[in-house]
TORKOLKOL-964410 format. One line per field, with one value per residue (C-alpha): residue in one letter; x, z negated, y negated. Coordinates in pm, 1 decimal. Layout:
N
type: A  ...
xx: X  ...
zz: Z  ...
yy: Y  ...
END
This chain:
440
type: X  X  X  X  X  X  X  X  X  X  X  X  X  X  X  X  X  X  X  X  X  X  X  X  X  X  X  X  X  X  X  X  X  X  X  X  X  X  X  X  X  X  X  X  X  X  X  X  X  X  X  X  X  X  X  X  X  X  X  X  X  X  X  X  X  X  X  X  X  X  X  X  X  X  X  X  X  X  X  X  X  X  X  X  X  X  X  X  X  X  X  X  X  X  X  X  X  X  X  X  X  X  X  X  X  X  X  X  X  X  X  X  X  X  X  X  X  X  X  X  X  X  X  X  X  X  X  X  X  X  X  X  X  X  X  X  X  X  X  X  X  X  X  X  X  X  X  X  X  X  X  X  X  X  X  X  X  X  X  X  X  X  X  X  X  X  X  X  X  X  X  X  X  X  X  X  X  X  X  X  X  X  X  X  X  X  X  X  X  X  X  X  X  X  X  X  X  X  X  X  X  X  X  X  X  X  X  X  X  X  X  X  X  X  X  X  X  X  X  X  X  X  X  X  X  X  X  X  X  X  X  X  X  X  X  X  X  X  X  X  X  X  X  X  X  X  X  X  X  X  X  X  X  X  X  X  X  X  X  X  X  X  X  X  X  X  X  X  X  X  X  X  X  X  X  X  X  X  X  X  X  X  X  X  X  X  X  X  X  X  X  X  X  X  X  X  X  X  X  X  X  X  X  X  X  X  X  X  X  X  X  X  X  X  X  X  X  X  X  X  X  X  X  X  X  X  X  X  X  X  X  X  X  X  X  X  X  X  X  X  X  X  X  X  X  X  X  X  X  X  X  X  X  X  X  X  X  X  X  X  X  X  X  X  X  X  X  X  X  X  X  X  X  X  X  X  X  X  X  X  X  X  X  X  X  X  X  X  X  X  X  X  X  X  X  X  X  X  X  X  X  X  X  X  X  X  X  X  X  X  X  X  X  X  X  X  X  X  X  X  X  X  X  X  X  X  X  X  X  X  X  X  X  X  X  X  X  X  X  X
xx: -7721.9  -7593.2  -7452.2  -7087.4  -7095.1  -7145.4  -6872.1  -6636.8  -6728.5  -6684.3  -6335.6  -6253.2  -6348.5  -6138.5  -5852.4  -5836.4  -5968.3  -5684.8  -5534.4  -5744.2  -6067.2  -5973.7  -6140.8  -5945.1  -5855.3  -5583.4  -5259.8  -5125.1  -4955.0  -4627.7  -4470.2  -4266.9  -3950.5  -3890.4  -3626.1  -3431.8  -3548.0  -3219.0  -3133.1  -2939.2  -2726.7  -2839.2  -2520.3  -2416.2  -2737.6  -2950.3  -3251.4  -3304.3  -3399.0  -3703.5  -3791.4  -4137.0  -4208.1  -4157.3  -3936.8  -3999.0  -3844.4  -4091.8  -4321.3  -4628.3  -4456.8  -4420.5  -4782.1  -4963.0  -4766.5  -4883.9  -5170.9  -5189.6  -5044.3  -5325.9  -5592.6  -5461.2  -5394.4  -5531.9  -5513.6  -5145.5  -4978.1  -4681.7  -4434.4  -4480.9  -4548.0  -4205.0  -4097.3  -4284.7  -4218.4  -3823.5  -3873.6  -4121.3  -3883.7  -3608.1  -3864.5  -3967.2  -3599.5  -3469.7  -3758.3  -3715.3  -3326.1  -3440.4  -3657.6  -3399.2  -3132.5  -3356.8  -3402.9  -3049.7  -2995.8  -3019.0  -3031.5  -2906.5  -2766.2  -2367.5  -2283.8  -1887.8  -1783.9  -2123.5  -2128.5  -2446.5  -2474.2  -2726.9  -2600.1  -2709.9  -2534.3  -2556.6  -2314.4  -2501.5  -2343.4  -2214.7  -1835.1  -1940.3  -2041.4  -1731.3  -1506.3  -1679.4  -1641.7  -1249.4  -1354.9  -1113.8  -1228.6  -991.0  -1008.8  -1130.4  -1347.3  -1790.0  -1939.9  -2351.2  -2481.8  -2184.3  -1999.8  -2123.1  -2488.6  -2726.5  -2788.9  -3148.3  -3280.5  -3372.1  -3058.1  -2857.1  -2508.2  -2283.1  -1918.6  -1715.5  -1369.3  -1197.2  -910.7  -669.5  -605.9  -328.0  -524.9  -405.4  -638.5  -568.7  -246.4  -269.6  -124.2  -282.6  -362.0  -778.1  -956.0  -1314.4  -1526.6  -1612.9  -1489.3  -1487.5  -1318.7  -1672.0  -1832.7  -1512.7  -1541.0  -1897.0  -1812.6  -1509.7  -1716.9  -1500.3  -1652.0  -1579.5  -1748.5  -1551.9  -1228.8  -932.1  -920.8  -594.3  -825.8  -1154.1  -1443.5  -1549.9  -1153.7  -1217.4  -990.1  -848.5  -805.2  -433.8  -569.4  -468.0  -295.1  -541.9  -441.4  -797.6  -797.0  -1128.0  -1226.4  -1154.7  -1222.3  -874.6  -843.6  -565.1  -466.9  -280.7  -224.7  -518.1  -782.1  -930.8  -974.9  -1173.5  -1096.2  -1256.9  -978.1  -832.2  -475.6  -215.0  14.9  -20.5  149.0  -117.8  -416.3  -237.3  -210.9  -597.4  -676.4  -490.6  -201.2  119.1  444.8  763.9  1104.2  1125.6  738.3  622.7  337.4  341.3  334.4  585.3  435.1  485.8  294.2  -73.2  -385.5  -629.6  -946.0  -1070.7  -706.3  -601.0  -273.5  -106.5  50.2  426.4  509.6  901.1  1183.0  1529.6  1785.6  2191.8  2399.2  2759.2  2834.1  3224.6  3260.5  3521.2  3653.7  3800.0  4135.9  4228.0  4423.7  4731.7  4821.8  5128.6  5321.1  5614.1  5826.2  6026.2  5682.9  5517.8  5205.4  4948.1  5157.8  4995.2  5252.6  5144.2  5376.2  5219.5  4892.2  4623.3  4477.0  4124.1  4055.1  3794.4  3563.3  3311.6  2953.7  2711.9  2345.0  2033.7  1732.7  1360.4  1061.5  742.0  390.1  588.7  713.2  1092.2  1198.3  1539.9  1860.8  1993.0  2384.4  2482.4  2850.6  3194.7  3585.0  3818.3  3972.8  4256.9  4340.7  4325.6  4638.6  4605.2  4694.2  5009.1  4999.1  5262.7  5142.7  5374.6  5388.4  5686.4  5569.5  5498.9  5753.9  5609.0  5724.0  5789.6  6095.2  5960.3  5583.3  5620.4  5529.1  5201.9  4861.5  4740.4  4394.8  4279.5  4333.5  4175.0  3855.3  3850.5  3842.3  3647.0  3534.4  3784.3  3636.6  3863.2  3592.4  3461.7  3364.8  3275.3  2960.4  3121.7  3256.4  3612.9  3762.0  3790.9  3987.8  4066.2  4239.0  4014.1  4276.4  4165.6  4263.5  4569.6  4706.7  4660.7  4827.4  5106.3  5199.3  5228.6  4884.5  4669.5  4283.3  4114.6  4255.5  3875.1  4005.9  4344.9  4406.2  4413.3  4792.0  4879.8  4636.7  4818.9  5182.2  5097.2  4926.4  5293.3  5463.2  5193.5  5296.2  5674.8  5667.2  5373.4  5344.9  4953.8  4863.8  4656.2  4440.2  4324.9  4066.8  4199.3  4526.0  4642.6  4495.8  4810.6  4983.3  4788.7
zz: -7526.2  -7812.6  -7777.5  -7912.0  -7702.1  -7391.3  -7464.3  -7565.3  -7190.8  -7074.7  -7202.4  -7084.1  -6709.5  -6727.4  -6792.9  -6547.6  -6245.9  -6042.6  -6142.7  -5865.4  -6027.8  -6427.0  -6640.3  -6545.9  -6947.5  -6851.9  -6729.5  -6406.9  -6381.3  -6280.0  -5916.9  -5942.8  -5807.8  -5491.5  -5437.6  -5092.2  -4946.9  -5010.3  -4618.1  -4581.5  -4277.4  -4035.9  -3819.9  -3769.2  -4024.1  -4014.1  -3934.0  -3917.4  -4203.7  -4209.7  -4406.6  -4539.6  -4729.1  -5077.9  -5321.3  -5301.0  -5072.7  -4783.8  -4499.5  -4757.9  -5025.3  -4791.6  -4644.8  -5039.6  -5147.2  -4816.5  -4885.9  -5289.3  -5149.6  -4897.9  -5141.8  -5426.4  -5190.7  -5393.8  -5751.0  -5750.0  -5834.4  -5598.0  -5776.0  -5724.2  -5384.3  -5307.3  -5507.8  -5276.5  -4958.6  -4955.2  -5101.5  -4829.6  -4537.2  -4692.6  -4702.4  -4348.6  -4204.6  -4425.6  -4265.7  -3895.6  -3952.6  -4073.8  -3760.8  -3487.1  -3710.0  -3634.7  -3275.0  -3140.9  -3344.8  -3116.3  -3205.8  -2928.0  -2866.9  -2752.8  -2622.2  -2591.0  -2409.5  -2532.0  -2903.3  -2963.7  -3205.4  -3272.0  -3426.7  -3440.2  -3283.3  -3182.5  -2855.5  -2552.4  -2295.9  -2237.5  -2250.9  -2542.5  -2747.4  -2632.7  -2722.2  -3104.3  -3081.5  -2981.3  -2680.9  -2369.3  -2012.1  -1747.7  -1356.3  -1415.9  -1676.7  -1648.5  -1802.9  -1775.3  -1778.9  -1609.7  -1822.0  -1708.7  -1770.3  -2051.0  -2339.7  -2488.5  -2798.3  -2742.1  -2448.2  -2436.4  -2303.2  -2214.2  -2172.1  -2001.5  -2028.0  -1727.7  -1795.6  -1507.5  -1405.6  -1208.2  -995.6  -809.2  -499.1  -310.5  -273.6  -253.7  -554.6  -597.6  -892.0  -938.6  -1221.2  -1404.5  -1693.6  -1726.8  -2058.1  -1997.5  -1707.1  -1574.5  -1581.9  -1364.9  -1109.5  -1069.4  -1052.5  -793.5  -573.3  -656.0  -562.6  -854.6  -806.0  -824.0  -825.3  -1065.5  -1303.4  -1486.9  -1767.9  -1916.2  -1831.2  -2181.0  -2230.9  -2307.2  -2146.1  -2366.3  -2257.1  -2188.2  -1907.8  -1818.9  -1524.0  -1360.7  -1086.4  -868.4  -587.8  -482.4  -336.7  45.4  300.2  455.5  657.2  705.8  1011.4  945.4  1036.9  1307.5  1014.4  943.9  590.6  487.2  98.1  -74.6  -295.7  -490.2  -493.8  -505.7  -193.5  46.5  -89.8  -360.1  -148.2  17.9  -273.8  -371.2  -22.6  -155.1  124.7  66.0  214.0  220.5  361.6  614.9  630.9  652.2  682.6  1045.5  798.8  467.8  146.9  -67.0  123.4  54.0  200.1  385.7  410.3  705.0  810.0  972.0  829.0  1071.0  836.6  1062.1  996.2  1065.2  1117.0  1188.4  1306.8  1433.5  1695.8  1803.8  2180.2  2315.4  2488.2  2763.9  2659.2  2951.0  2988.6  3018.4  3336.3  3239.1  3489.7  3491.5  3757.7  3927.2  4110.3  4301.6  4526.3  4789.2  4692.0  4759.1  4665.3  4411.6  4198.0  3998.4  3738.4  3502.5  3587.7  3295.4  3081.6  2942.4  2603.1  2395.3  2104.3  1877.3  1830.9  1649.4  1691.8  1441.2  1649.7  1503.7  1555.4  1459.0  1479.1  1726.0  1999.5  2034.5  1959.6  2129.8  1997.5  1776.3  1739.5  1368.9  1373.6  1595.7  1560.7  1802.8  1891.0  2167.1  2187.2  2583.3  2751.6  2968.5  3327.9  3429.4  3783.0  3890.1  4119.4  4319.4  4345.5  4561.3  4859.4  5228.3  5541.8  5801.2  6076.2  6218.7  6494.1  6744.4  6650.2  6687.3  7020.6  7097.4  7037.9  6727.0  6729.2  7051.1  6896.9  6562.3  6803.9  6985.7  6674.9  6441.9  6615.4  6360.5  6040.1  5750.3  5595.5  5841.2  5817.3  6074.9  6068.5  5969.7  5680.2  5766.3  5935.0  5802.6  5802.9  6094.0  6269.5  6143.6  5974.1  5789.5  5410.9  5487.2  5745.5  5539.0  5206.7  5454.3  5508.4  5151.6  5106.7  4806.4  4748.4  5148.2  5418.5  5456.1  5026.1  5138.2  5252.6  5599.5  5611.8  5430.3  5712.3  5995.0  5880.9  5778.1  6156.3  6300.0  6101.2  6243.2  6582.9  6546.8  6495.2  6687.3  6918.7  7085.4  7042.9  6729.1  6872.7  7226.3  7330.6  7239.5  7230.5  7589.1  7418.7  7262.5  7573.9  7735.9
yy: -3522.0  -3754.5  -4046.0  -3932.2  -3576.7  -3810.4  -4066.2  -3719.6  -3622.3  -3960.8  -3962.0  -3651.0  -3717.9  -4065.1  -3853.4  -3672.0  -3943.6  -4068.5  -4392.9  -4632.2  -4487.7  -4530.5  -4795.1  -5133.6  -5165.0  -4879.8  -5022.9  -4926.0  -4588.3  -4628.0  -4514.4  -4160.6  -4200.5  -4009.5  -3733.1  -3657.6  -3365.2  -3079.3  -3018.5  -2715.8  -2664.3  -2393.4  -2256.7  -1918.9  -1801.8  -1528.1  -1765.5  -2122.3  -2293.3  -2453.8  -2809.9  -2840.4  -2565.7  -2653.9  -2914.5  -3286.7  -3390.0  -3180.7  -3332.9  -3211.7  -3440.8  -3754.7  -3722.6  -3714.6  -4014.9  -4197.5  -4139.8  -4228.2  -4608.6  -4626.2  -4492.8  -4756.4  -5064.5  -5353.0  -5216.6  -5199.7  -5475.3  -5660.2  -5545.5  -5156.0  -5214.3  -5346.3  -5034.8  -4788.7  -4920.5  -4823.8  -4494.9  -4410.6  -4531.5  -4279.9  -4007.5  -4065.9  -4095.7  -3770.1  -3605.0  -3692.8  -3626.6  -3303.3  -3228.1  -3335.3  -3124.4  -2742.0  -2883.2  -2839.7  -2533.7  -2202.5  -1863.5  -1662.4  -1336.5  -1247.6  -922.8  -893.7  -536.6  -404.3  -498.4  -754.9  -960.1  -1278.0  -1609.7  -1962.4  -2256.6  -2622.8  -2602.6  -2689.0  -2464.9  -2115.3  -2255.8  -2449.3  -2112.0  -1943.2  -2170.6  -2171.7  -1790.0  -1842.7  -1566.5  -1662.1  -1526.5  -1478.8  -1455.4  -1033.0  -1107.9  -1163.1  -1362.0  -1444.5  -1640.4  -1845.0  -2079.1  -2404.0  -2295.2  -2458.7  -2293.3  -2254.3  -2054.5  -1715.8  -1685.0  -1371.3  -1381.0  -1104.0  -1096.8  -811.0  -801.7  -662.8  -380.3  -319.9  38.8  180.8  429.7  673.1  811.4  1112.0  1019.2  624.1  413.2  100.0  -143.8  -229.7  -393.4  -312.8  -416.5  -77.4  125.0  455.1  616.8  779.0  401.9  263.7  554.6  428.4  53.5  161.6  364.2  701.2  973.9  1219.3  1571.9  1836.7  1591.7  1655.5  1353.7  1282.4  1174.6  1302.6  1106.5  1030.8  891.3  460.3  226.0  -42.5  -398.9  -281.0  -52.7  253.4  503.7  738.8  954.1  1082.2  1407.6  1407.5  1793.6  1851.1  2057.9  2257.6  2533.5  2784.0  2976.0  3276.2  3635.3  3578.3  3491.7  3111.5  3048.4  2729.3  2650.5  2297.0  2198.7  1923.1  2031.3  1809.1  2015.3  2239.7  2436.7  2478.4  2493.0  2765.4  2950.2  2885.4  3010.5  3358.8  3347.4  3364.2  3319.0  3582.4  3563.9  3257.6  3209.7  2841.1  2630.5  2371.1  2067.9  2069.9  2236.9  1890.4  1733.7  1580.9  1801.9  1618.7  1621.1  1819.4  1928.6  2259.7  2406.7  2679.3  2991.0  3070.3  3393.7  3394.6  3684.4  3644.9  3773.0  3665.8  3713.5  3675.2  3581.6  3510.5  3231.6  3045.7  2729.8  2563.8  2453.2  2041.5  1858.9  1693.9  1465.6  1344.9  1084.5  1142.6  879.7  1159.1  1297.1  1091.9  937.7  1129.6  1448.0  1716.3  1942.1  2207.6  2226.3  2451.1  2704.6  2626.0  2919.8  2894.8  2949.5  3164.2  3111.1  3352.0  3130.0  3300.3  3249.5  3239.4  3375.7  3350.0  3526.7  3269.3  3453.4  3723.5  3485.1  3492.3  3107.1  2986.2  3084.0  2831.2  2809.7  2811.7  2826.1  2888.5  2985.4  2958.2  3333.6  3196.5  2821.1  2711.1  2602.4  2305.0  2261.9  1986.8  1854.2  1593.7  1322.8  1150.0  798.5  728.5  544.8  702.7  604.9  423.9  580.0  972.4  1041.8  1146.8  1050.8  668.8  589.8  754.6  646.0  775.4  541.5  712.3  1040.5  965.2  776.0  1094.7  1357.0  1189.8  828.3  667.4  769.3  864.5  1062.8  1248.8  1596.6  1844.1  2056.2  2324.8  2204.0  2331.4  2009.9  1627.4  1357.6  1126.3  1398.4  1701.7  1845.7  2215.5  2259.8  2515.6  2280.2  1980.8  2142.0  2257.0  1911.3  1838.1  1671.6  1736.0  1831.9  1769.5  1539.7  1360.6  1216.7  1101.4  713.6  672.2  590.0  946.3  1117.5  971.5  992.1  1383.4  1380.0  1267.0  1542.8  1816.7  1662.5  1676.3  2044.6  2141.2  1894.2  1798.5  2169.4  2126.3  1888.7  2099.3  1882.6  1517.2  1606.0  1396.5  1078.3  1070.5  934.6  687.6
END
């Protein structure tokens, strides 16, 4: 090799040696000046972004220039140091900012009512992300995890929104919520049993966050008595009355069922089929006469006057009477005239007081007699049922005296002073046996 080829491949390997390891006739290379590292914010993205990987401001970039100041220590001079030392501190500090700033971001995944989606976020809590999201939960609503939970990267949370529905069951009207939304998934979630039911809705139908009415009739089990046959139907009518007409009976004239046709069928119940026939009737009846009584100052007390006989009336009722199932029911009255009006009876009743006394009667002992007929009871009766009063006086006697009803009724005064008018014209002969008591 000559001596100008080697100094032409001496020159060339100078050039390209770094600067700590060039001839010391070259002056010192001057320090780059450092750029921040471009940080890009990393919320909501598709993917986190990543520092590092590329542009000069990178980890890569920070780590060769440390290690260009370590390799060229002594040969650079005081003043570039001072110029290196505060560009590496921003280098390290945009880079550790960088790191802490991908830390706290998440990328999680929110279901809401079944739509997914994955976003990134810095909140640090379920509540936190929802609130971002401007999603508000209510009392109906689920929400998982719960609200107050931590959130971490790779989390999924799901949020169901409940919808109210006004449901109708068999019958029953009541108000129940779901997150479910489709009518088949809130028949699962409420436990409704659904085969063979009549839906007011199709199972496929959504329900909205609004909600919806949906009226259920599960299929039961009802049996029909009628015309001496049991039918057994499974049925989700809405009456009896169409059950009935599933079971293939029906009903003519005054047929009926033993509970009303509107009604609800239930399961297991036994409906009885009443064949009915009718027929009326039109009976004559007595209507009995009233008692006016009326007082009169000019009779005795104690004195009865017919003044006027009393004529009983008449009246046309007419009857429904049913056959059910061929048993004759009880006639049941459906209407009435009145053919002849009835005329009441007048009686006068006196109320002008009884005399004391009886000429001729006075004087004789009327106790003894009345101890001796009846042992001094105004009531008394014989056995026979023909004699009372204190003096056993029979009803034609008694009348004949001007007494009313039965001498056993009458006051004790009226039976004695009608006894003293009995004696005056008859003397002791009514009273055979007791008679001579009179005069002791």
């Amino acid at each position: 090799m000559s001596t100008s080829q080697g100094s032409h491949r001496a020159g060339r390997r100078a050039a390209t040696l770094p600067a700590y390891e060039r001839p010391s006739t070259e002056a010192p290379p001057t320090a780059p000046a450092v750029a921040a590292p471009a940080v890009a914010a990393p919320a909501f993205a598709d993917g986190p972004v990543v520092p590092g990987q590329g542009g000069t401001g990178s980890r890569a970039t920070a780590r060769r220039a440390a290690r260009r100041r370590k390799a060229s220590g002594p040969a650079v001079g005081g003043g570039g140091l001072r110029r290196l030392v505060p560009q590496a501190l921003v280098v390290a500090f945009l880079a550790g900012g960088t790191s802490a700033f991908v830390a706290n971001d998440k990328a999680v995944r929110l279901s809401v009512d079944g739509t997914p989606r994955t976003l990134h976020t810095f909140a640090d809590d379920v509540e936190e992300l929802l609130a971002h999201e401007g999603l508000t939960v209510g009392a109906h609503d689920i929400v998982a995890p719960a609200p107050g939970e931590a959130l971490a990267n790779g989390d999924e949370i799901v949020v169901r929104y409940g919808r109210p529905v006004a449901l109708t069951l068999d019958g029953q009207r009541r108000q129940v919520w779901t997150t479910a939304r489709t009518v088949e998934g809130a028949l699962r979630q409420l436990g409704v049993r659904a085969e063979g039911a009549y839906l007011s809705a199709s199972r496929s139908a959504p329900i909205s966050r609004q909600g919806l009415a949906l009226d259920v009739r599960t299929e039961r089990t009802v049996t029909f008595l009628a015309d001496g046959r049991e039918r057994t139907v499974r049925t989700n009518a809405a009456t009896v009355r169409e059950a009935l007409a599933e079971a293939g009976i029906t009903l003519a004239g005054q047929d009926t069922t033993s509970v009303p046709g509107g009604t609800f069928p239930r399961d297991g119940q036994t409906v009885t089929v009443l064949r009915i026939t009718g027929s009326r009737q039109v009976r004559e009846e007595v209507v009995p006469y009233a008692v006016e009584r009326v007082r009169d100052p000019g009779l005795f007390a104690g004195t009865e006057s017919v003044e006027r006989q009393g004529v009983a009336g008449v009246r046309r009722v007419t009857y429904s009477v049913r056959t059910v199932n061929g048993v004759r029911q009880k006639p049941r009255r459906t209407g009435e005239e009145i053919v002849r009006e009835p005329v009441s009876r007048r009686v006068r009743i006196g109320t002008r007081p009884l005399p004391t006394s009886v000429s001729g009667a006075d004087g004789l002992d009327w106790g003894a007699l009345a101890a001796c007929e009846s042992g001094g009871r105004p009531n008394a009766v014989d056995p026979s049922g023909t004699y009372g009063g204190l003096y056993q006086f029979d009803p034609g006697t008694w009348r004949s005296l001007g007494g009313s009803g039965v001498a056993q009724n009458a006051p004790a005064a009226e039976q004695t002073y009608r006894a003293k008018k009995l004696y005056v014209s008859r003397g002791a002969s009514p009273w055979p046996h007791c008679g001579r008591r009179l005069y002791r």
